[in-house]
C-alpha positions in Angstrom: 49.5 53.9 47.9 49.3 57.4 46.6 47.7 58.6 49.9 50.1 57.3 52.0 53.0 58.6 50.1 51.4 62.2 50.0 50.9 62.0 53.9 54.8 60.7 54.4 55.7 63.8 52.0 53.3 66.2 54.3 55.3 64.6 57.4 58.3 65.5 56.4 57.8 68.8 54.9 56.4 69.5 58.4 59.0 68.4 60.1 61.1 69.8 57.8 59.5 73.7 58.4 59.7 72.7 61.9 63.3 71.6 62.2 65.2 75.3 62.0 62.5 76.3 64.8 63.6 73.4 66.8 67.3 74.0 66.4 66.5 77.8 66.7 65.7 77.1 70.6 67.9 78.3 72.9 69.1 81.1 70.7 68.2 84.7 70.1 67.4 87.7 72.6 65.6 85.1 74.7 68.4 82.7 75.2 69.3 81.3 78.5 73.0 81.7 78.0 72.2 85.5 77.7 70.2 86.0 80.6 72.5 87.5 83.8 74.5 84.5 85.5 73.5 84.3 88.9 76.5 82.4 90.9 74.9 79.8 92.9 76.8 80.0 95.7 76.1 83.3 96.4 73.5 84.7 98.7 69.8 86.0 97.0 67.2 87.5 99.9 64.3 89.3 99.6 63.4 91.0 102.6 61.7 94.8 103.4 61.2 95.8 100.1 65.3 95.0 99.2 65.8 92.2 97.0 69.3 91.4 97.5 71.0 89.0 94.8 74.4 87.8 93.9 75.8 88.9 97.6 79.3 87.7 98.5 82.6 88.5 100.1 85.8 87.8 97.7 88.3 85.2 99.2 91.5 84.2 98.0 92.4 82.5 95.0 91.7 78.8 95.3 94.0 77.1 97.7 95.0 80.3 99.4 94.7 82.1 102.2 93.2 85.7 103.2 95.8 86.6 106.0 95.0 88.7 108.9 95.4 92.4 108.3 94.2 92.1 104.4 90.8 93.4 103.2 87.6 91.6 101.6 85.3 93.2 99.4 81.4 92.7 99.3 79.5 92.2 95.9 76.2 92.4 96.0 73.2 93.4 93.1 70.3 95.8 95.0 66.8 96.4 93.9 64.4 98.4 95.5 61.0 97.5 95.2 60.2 100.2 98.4 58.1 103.0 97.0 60.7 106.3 96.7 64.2 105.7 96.7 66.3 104.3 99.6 70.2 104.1 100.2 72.5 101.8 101.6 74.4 103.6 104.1 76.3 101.2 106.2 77.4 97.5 106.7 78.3 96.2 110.3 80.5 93.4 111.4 81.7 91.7 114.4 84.3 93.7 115.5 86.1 90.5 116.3 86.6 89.8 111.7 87.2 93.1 111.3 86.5 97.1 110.2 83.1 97.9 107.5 83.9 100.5 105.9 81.6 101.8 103.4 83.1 104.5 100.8 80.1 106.0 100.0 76.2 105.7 100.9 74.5 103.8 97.4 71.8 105.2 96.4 68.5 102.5 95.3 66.1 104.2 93.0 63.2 102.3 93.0 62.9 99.5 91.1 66.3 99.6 89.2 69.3 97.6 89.5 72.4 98.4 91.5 75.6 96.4 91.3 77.9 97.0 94.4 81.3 96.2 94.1 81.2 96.5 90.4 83.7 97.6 89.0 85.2 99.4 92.0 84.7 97.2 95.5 83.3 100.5 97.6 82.8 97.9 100.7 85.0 95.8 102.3 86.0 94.6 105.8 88.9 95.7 106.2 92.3 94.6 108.7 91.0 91.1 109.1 91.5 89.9 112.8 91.2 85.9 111.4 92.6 84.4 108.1 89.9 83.3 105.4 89.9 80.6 103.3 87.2 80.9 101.1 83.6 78.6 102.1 83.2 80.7 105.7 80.1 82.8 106.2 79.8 86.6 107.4 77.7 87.7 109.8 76.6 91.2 109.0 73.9 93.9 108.9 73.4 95.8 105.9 71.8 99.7 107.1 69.7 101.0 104.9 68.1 104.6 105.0 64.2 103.3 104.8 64.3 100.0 104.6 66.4 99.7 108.4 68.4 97.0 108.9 68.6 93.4 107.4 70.7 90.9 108.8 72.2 88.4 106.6 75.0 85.6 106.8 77.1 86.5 103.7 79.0 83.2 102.0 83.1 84.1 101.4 83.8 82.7 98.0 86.8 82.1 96.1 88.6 83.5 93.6 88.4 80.4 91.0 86.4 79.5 88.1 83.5 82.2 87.5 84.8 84.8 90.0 88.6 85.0 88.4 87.6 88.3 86.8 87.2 89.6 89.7 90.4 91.8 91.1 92.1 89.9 93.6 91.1 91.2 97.4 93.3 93.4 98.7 96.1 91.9 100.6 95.8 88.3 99.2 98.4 86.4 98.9 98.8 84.6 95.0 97.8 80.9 95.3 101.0 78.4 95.3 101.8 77.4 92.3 102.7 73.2 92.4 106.3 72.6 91.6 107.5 70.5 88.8 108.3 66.9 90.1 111.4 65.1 87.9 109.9 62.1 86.5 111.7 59.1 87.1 113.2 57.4 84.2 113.6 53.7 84.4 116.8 51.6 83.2 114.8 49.9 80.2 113.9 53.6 78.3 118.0 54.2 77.8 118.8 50.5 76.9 115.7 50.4 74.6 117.9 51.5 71.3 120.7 49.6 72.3 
């Protein structure tokens, strides 16, 4: 009897040492919730040395509309694993969305992150020939210096849950707000303390 009780106490001393381990995962420098969130509807491609992540055009808010004539900006994270450093120097577009414009070329030092778009958009199609709703894709080619040109069907998000930080697009109209509907009252509510 005395051995099984000293082997319960062992258990549970063990289990005990183990517990704040246990409840400790999850937490720390190595924790999931601190790692960079990666939007999954966004676009990740790793192609010519680029390893594009996190690529997307802004859309409206939710249940709104991008007219034509307004502006979307890209936002897109940029390694280069190329040997040397590269640049992003131009996007192109069906003339028949719109206007690229790029600001400035971006320099890509190898092997380091660059977030475009953040926290200045610097690209954007600009004087949109269509309306856009949010859930379309864009055709494009990004240009870069080495690396040449990568084509890519970029996913038009919008501006609702994880992307509301971002600054609304230029030229977006606010989402309409629902109006207040009067609630009927029925005869029985007045003639209840009568």
């Amino acid at each position: 009897m005395t051995r099984n009780i000293r082997h319960r106490a062992i258990v549970a001393a063990a289990f005990l040492a183990a517990a704040p381990a246990l409840a400790g995962c999850g937490a720390g420098s190595d924790a999931i919730t601190n790692k960079p969130y990666s939007p999954t509807e966004a676009l990740t491609v790793k192609t010519k040395g680029i390893d594009i992540s996190q690529a997307f055009f802004l859309g409206p808010d939710s249940g709104a509309t991008l007219p034509a004539g307004a502006a979307t900006p890209l936002y897109l994270s940029l390694v280069n694993t190329n040997a040397g450093s590269d640049q992003l120097v131009g996007l192109g577009v069906d003339p028949a969305l719109g206007t690229a414009k790029v600001s400035a070329p971006v320099t890509l030092p190898h092997n380091q992150r660059v977030n475009v778009g953040k926290p200045t958009p610097t690209i954007l199609v600009e004087g949109l020939k269509k309306p856009l709703r949010g859930g379309e894709g864009v055709k494009v080619q990004l240009q870069f210096a080495n690396a040449g040109i990568v084509q890519l069907t970029i996913p038009v998000i919008t501006r609702s849950r994880e992307f509301t930080a971002y600054p609304q697009a230029p030229g977006a109209s606010a989402a309409p707000t629902p109006s207040p509907t009067p609630s009927a009252t029925t005869g029985d509510e007045h003639s209840a303390g009568h």
